[in-house]
VOBA-1610 file (N, C-alpha, C; in pm, whole numbers, padded with zeros to 5 digits, always signed):
BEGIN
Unk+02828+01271-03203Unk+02713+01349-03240Unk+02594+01301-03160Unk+02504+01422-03106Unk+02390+01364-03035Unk+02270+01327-03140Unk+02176+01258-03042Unk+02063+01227-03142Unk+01929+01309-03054Unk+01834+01309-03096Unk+01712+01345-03013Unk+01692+01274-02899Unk+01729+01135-02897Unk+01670+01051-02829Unk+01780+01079-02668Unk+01926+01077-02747Unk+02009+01094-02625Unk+02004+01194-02578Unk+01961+01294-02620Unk+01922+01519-02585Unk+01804+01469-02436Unk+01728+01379-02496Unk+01602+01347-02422Unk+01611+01294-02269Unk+01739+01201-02285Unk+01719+01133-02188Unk+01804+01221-02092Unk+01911+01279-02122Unk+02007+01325-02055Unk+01927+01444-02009Unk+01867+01551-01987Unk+01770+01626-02002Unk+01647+01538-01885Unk+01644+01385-01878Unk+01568+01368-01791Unk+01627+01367-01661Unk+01710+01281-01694Unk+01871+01218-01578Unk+01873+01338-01528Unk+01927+01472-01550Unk+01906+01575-01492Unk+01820+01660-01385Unk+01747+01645-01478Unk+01582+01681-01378Unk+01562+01571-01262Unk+01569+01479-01326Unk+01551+01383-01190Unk+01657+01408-01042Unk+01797+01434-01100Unk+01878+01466-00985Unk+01847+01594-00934Unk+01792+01669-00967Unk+01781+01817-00959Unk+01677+01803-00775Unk+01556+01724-00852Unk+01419+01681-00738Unk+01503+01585-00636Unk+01558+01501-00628Unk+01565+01382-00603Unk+01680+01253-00625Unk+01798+01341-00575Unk+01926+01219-00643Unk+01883+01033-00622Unk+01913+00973-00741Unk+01921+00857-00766Unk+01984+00771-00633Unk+01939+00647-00599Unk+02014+00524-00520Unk+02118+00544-00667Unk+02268+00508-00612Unk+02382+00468-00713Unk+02384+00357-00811Unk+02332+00353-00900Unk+02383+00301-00982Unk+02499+00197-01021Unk+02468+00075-01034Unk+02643-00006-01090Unk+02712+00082-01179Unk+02656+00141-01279Unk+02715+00212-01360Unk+02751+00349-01378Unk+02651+00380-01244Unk+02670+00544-01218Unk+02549+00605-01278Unk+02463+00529-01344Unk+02356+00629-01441Unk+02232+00631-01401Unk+02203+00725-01406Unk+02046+00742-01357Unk+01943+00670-01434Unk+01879+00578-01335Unk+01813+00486-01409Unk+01650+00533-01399Unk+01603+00616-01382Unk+01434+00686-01357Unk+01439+00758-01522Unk+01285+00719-01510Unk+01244+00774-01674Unk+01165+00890-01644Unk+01111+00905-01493Unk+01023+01047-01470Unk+01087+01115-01347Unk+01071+01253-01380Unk+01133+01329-01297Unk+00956+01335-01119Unk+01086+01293-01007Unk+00986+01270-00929Unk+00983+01418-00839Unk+00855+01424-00761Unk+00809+01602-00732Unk+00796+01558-00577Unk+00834+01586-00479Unk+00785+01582-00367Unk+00675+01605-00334Unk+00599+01556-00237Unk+00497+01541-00239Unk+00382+01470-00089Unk+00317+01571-00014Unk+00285+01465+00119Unk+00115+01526+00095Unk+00081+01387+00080Unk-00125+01374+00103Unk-00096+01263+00109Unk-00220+01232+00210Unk-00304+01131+00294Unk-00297+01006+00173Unk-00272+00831+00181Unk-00264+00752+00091Unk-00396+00690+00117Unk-00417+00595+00056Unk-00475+00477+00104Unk-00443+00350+00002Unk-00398+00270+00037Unk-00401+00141-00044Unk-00466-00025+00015Unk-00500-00052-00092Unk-00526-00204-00104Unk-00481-00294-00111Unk-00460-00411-00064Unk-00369-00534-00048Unk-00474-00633-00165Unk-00444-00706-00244Unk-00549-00806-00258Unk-00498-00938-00232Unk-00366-00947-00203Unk-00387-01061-00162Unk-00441-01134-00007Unk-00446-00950+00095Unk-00484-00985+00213Unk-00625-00937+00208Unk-00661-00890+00142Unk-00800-00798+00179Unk-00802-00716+00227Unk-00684-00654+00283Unk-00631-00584+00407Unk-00632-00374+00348Unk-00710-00331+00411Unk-00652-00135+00352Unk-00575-00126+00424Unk-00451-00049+00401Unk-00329+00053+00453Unk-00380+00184+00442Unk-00364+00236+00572Unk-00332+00411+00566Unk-00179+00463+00525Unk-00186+00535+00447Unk-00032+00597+00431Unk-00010+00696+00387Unk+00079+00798+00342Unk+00134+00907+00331Unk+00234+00939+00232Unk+00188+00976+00127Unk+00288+01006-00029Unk+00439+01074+00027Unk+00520+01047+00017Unk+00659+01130+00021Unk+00703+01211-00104Unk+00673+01128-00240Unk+00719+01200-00353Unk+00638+01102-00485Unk+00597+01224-00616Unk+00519+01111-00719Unk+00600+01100-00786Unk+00535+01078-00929Unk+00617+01085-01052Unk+00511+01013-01187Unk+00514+01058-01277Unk+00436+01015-01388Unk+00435+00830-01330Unk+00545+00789-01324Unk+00584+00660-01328Unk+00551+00518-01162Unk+00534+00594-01123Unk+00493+00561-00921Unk+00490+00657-00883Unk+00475+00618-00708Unk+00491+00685-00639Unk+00613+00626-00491Unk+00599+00681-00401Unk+00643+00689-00258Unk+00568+00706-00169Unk+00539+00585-00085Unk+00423+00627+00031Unk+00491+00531+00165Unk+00467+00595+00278Unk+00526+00571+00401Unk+00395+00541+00447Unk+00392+00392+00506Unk+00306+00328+00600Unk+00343+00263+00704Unk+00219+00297+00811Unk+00267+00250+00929Unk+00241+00084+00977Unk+00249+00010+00874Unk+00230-00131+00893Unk+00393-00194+00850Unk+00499-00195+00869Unk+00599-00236+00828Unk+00644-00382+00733Unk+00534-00458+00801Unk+00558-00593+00757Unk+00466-00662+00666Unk+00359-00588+00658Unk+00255-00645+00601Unk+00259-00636+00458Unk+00335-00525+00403Unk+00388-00567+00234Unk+00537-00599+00205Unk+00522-00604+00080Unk+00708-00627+00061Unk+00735-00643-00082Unk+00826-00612-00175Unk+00865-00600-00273Unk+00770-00723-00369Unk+00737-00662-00480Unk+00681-00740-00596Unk+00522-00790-00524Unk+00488-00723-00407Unk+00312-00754-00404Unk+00243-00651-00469Unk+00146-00684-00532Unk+00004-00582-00612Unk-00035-00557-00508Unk-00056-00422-00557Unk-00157-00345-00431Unk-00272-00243-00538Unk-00348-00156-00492Unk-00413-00056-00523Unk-00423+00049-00444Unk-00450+00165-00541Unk-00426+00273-00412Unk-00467+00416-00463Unk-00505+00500-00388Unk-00537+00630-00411Unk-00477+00733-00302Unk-00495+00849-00418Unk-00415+00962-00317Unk-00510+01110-00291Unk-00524+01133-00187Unk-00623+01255-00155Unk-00552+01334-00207Unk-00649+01450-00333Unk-00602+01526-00386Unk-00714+01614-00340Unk-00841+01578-00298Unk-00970+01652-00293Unk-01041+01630-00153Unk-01141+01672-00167Unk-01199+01651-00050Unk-01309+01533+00002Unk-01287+01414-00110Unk-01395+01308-00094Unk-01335+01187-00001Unk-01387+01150+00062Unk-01325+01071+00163Unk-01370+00910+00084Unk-01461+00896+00043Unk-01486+00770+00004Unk-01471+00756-00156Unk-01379+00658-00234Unk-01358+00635-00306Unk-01380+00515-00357Unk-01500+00471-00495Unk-01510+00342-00565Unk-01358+00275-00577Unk-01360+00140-00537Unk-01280+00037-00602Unk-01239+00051-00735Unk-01296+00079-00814Unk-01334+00100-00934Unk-01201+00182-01033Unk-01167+00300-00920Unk-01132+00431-00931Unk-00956+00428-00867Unk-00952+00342-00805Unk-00807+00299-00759Unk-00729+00263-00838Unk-00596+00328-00815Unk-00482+00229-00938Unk-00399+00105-00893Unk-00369+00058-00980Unk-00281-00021-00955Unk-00147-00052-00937Unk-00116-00120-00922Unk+00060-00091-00920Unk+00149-00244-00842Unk+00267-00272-00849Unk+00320-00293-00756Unk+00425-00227-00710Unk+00462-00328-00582Unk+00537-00255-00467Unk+00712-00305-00535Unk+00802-00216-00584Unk+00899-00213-00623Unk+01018-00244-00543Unk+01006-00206-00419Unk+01102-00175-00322Unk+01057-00128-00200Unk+01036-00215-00072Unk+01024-00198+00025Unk+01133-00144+00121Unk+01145-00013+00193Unk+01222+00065+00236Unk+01251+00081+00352Unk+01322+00025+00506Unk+01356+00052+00626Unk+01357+00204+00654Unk+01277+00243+00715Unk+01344+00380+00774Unk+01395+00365+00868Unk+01413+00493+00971Unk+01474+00473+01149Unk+01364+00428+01218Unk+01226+00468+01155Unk+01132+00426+01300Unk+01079+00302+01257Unk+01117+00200+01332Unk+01085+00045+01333Unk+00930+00007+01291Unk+00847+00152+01298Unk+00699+00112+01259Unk+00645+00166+01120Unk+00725+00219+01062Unk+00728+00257+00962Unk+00761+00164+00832Unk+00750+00227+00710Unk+00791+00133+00594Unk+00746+00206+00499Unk+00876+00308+00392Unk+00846+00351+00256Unk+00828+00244+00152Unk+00724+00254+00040Unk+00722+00133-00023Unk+00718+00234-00181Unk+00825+00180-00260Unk+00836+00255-00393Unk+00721+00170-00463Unk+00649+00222-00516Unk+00507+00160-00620Unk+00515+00235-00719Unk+00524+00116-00873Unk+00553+00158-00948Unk+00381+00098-01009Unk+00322+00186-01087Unk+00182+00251-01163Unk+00217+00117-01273Unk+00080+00037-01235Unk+00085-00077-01394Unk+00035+00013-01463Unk-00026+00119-01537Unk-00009+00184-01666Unk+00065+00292-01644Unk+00148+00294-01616Unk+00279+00406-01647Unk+00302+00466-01816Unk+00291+00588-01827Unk+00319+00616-01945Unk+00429+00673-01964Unk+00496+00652-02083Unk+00603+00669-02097Unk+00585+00843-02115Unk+00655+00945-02085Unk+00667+01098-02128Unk+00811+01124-02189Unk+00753+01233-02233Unk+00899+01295-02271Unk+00926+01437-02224Unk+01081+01498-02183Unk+01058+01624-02115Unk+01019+01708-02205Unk+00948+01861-02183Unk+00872+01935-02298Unk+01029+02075-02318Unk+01019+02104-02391Unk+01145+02200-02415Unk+01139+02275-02381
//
């Protein structure tokens, strides 16, 4: 017998493969709690432990992170804090203030050696549920 909770998730697992099939699983199961949307605007993020801004380029969001391709390859890497914003508008300058946070989940090789997708997962991530 199902419950609400298992209707819910299975219903996400879905949606998520629908946008965006999963890396495999040990177990085979889709492990994402938000269904992610493709997605390309202009990034910008913050390093704090270098002081350093990145230019970069969203690939895909999601309530939960995002995906952004930068052309600095080496300069981050899995489990560094960063901050960051995404041009949705037309203001070029953005308060510190106003940036989110996050860290870098998974640093990603592509083919071009100058490149580097970095999965960033949102320190206030909220949990959702799909709507019926």
């Amino acid at each position: 017998m199902s419950t609400p909770e298992s209707s819910a998730a299975t219903k996400t697992r879905t949606r998520s493969v629908i946008v965006e099939p999963p890396a495999d699983a040990p177990d085979g199961r889709d492990r994402r709690k938000h269904t992610r949307h493709p997605l390309t605007r202009p990034a910008k993020l913050f390093c704090p432990g270098s002081g350093r801004f990145l230019a970069g380029r969203t690939r895909n969001i999601s309530a939960g992170g995002v995906l952004v391709e930068i052309d600095a390859p080496d300069s981050i890497t899995s489990g560094d804090a960063i901050k960051l914003t995404i041009a949705f508008g037309d203001r070029f300058i953005v308060p510190m203030s106003e940036l989110v946070g996050g860290s870098v989940v998974r640093a990603i090789t592509t083919d071009n050696a100058e490149t580097t997708c970095l999965a960033i997962a949102y320190d206030d991530a909220t949990e959702t549920t799909p709507q019926s």
